[in-house]
Backbone as JSON, one array per atom type, in Angstrom:
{
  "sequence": "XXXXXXXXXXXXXXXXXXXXXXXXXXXXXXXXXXXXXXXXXXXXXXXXXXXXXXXXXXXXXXXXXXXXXXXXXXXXXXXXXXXXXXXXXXXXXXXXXXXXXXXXXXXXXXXXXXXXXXXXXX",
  "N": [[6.3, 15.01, -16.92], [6.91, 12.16, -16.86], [5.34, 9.29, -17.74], [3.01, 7.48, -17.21], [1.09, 4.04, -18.06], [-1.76, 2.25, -17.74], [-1.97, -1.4, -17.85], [-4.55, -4.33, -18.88], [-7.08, -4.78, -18.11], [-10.59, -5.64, -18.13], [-13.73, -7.06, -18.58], [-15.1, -9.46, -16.74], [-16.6, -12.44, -15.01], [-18.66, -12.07, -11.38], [-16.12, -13.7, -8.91], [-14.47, -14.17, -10.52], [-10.53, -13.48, -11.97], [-8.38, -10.97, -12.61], [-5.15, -9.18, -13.85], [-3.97, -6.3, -13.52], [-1.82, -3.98, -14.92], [0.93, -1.83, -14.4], [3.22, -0.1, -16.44], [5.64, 2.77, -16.13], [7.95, 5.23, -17.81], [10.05, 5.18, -16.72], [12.75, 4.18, -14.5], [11.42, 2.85, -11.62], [12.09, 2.89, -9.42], [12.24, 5.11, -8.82], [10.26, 6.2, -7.47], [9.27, 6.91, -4.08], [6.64, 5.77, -3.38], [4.04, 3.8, -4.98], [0.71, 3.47, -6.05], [-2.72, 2.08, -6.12], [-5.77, 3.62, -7.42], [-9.27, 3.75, -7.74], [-12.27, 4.43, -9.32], [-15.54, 4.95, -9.27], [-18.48, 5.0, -11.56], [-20.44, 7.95, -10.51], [-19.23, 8.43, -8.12], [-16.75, 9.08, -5.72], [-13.64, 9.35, -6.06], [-11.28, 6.3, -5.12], [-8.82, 4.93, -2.46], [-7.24, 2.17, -3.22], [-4.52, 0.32, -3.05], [-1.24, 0.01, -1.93], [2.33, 0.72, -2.45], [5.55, 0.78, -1.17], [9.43, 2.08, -1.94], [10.46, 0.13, -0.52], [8.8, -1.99, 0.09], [6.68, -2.04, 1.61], [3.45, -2.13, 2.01], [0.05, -1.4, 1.57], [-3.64, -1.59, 1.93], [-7.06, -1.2, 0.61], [-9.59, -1.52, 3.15], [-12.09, -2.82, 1.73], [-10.95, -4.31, 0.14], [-8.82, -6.0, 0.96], [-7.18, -9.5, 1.58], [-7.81, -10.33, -0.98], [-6.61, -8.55, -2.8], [-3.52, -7.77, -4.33], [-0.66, -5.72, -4.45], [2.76, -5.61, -6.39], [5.64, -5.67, -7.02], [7.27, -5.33, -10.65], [10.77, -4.81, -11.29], [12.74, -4.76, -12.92], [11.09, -4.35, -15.18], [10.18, -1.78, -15.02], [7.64, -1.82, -14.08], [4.23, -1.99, -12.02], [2.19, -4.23, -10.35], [-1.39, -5.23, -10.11], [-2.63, -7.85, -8.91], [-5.81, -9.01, -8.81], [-8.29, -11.08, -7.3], [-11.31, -12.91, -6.94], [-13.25, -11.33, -7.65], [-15.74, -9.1, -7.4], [-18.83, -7.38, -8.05], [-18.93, -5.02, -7.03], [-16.51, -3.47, -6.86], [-16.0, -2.87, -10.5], [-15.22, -0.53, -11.83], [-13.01, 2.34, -13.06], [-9.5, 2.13, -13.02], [-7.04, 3.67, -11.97], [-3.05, 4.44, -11.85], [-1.05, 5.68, -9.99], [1.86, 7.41, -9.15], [4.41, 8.13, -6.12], [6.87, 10.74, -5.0], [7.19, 11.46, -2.71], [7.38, 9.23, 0.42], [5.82, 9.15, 2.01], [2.33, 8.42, 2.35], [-0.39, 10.97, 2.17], [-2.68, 11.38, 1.24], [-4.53, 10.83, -2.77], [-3.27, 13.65, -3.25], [-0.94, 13.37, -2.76], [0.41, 12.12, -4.47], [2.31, 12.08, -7.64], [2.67, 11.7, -10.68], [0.04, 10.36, -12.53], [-1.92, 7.9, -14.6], [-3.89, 7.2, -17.7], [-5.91, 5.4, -16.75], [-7.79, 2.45, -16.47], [-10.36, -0.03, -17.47], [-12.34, -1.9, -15.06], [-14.89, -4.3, -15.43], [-17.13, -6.01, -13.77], [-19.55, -8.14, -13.75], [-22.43, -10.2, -14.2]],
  "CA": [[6.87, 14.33, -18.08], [6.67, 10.97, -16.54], [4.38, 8.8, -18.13], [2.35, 5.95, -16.36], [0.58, 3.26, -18.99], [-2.39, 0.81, -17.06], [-3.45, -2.27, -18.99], [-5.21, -5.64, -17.99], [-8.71, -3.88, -17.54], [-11.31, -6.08, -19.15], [-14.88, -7.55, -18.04], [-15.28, -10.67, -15.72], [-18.07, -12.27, -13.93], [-18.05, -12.43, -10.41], [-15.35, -14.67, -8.38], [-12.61, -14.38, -11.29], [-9.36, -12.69, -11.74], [-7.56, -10.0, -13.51], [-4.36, -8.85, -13.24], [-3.74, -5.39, -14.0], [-0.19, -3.43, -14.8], [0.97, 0.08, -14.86], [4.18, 0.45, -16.84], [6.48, 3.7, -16.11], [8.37, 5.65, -18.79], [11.39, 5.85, -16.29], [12.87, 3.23, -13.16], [10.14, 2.84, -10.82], [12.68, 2.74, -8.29], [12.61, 6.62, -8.93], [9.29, 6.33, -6.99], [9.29, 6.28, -3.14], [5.26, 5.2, -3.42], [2.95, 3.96, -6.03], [-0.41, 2.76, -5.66], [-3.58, 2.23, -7.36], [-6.98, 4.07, -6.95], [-10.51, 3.52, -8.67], [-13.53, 5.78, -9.61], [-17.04, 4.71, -10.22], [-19.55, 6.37, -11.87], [-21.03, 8.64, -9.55], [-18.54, 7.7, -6.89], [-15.54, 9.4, -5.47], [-12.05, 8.02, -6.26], [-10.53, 6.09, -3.9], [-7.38, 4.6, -2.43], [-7.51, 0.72, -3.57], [-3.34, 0.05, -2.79], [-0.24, 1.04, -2.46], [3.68, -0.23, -2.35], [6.65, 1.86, -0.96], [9.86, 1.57, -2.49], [11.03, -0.48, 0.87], [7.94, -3.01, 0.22], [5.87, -1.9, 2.4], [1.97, -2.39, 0.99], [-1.43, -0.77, 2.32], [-4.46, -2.1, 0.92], [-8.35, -0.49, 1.8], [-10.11, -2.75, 3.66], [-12.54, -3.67, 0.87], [-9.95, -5.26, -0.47], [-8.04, -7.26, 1.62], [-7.26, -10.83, 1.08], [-8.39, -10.32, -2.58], [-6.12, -7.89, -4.4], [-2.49, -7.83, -3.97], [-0.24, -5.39, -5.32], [3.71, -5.93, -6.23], [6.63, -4.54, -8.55], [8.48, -5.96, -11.56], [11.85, -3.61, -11.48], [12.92, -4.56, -14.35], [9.86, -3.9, -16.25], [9.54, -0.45, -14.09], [5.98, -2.04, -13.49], [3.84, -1.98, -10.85], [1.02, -4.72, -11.05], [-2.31, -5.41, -9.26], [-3.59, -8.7, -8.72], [-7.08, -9.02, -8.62], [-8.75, -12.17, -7.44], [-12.3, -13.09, -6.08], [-13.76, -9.78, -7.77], [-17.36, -8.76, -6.98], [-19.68, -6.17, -8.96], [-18.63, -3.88, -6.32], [-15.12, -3.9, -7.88], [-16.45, -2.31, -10.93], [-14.86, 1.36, -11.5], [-11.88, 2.48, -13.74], [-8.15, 1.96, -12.01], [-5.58, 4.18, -11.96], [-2.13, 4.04, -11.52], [-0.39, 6.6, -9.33], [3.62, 7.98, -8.26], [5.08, 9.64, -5.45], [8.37, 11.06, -4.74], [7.63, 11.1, -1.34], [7.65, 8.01, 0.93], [4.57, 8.75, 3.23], [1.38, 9.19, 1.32], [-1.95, 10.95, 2.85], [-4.42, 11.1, 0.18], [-4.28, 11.3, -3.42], [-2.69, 14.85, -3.29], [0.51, 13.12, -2.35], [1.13, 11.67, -5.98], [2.6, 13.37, -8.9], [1.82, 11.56, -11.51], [-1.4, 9.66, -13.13], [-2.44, 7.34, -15.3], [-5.37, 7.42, -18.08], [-6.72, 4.48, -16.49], [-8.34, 1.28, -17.18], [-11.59, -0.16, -17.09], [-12.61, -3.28, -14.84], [-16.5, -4.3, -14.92], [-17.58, -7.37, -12.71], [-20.96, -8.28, -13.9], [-22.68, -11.85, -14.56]],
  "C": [[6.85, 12.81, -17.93], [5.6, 10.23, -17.22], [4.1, 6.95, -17.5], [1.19, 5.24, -17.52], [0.18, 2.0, -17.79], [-3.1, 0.14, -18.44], [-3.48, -3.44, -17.86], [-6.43, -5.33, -17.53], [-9.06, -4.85, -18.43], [-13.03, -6.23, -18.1], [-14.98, -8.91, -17.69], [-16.64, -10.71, -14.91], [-17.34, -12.51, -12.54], [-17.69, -13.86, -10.02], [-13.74, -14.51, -9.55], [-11.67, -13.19, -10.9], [-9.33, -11.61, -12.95], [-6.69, -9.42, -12.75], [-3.99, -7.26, -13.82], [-1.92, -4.61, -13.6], [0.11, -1.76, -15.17], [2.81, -0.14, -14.67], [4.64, 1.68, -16.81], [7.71, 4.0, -16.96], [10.0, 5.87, -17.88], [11.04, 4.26, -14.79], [11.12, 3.35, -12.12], [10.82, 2.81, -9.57], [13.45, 4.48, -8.06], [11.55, 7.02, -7.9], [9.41, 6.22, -5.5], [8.07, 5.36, -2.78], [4.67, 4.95, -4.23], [1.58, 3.02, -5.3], [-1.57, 2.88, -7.19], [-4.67, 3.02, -6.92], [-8.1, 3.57, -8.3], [-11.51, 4.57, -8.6], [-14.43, 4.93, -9.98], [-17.91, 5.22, -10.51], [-20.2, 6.45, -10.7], [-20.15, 8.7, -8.06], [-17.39, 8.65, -6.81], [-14.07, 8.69, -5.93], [-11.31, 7.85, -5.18], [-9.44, 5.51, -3.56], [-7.1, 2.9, -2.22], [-5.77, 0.07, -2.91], [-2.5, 0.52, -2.88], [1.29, 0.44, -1.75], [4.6, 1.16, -2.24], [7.9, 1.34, -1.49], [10.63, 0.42, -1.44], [10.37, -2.05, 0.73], [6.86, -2.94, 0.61], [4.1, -1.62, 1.82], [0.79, -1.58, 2.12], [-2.77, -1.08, 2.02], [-6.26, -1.38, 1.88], [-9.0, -1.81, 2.03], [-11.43, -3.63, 2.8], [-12.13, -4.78, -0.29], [-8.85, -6.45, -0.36], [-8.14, -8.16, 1.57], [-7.51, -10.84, -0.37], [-7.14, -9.5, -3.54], [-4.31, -7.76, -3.4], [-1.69, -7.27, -5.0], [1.63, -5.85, -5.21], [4.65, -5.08, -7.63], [7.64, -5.5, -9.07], [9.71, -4.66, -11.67], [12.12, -3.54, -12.57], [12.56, -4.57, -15.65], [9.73, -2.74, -15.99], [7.96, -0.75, -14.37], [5.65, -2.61, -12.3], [2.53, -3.51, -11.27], [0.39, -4.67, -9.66], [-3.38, -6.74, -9.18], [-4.79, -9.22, -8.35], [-7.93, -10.27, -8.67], [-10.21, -12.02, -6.85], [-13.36, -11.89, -6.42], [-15.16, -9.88, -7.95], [-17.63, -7.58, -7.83], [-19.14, -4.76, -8.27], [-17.14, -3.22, -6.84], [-15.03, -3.24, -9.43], [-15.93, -0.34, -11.38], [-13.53, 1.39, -12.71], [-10.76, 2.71, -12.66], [-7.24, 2.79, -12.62], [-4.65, 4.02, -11.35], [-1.48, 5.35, -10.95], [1.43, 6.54, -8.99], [3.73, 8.96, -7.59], [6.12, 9.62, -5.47], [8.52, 10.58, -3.68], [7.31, 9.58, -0.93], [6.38, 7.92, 1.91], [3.35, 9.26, 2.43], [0.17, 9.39, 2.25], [-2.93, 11.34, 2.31], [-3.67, 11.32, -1.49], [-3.09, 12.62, -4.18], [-1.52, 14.64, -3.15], [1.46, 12.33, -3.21], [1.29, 12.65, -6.46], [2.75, 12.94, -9.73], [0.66, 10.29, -11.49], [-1.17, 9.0, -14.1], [-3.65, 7.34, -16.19], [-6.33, 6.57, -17.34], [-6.99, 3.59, -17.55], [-9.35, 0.77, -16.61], [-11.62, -1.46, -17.0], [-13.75, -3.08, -14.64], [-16.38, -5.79, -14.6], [-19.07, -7.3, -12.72], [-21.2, -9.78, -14.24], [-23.57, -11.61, -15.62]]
}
């Protein structure tokens, strides 16, 4: 029943920004974990970031230094700052919640997001 809403998806060339946000239909401090993941065509979906409700952040290593995620509480949003973005970068973002507090893949959210679409092309 939860509902997760990502916007801030658009098209950029490479080196710029976008900041993307995933609003929650309920506290976000209901969440012990959220993160983000991406998909690209043909591509697996994978595990882009992720914030515990403590603070605590994880980021995959194609991403480091570049994307930085953080939480407005009293928006119950999560956002994802996206700087320095490369073609590679490219994929639709979803927004994920867990209950629990230790996450080990995907399988360890419970709910989703439709997503949103970032392309990084020149």
């Amino acid at each position: 029943q939860v509902q997760l809403a990502e916007s801030g998806g658009g098209s950029v060339q490479p080196g710029g920004s976008l900041r993307l946000s995933c609003a929650a239909s309920e506290s976000i401090s209901s969440f012990n974990a959220m993160g983000w993941y991406r998909q690209a065509p043909g591509a697996e979906r994978e595990s882009v970031a992720a914030i515990t409700s403590g603070g605590n952040t994880n980021y995959a290593d194609s991403v480091k230094g570049r994307f930085t995620i953080s939480r407005e509480m009293a928006k119950n949003t999560v956002h994802l700052q996206m700087n320095s973005l490369k073609p590679e970068d490219t994929a639709v973002y979803y927004c994920a919640a867990a209950y629990r507090y230790y996450i080990t893949g995907a399988s360890s959210y419970d709910y989703w997001g439709q997503g949103t679409q970032v392309t990084v092309s020149s």
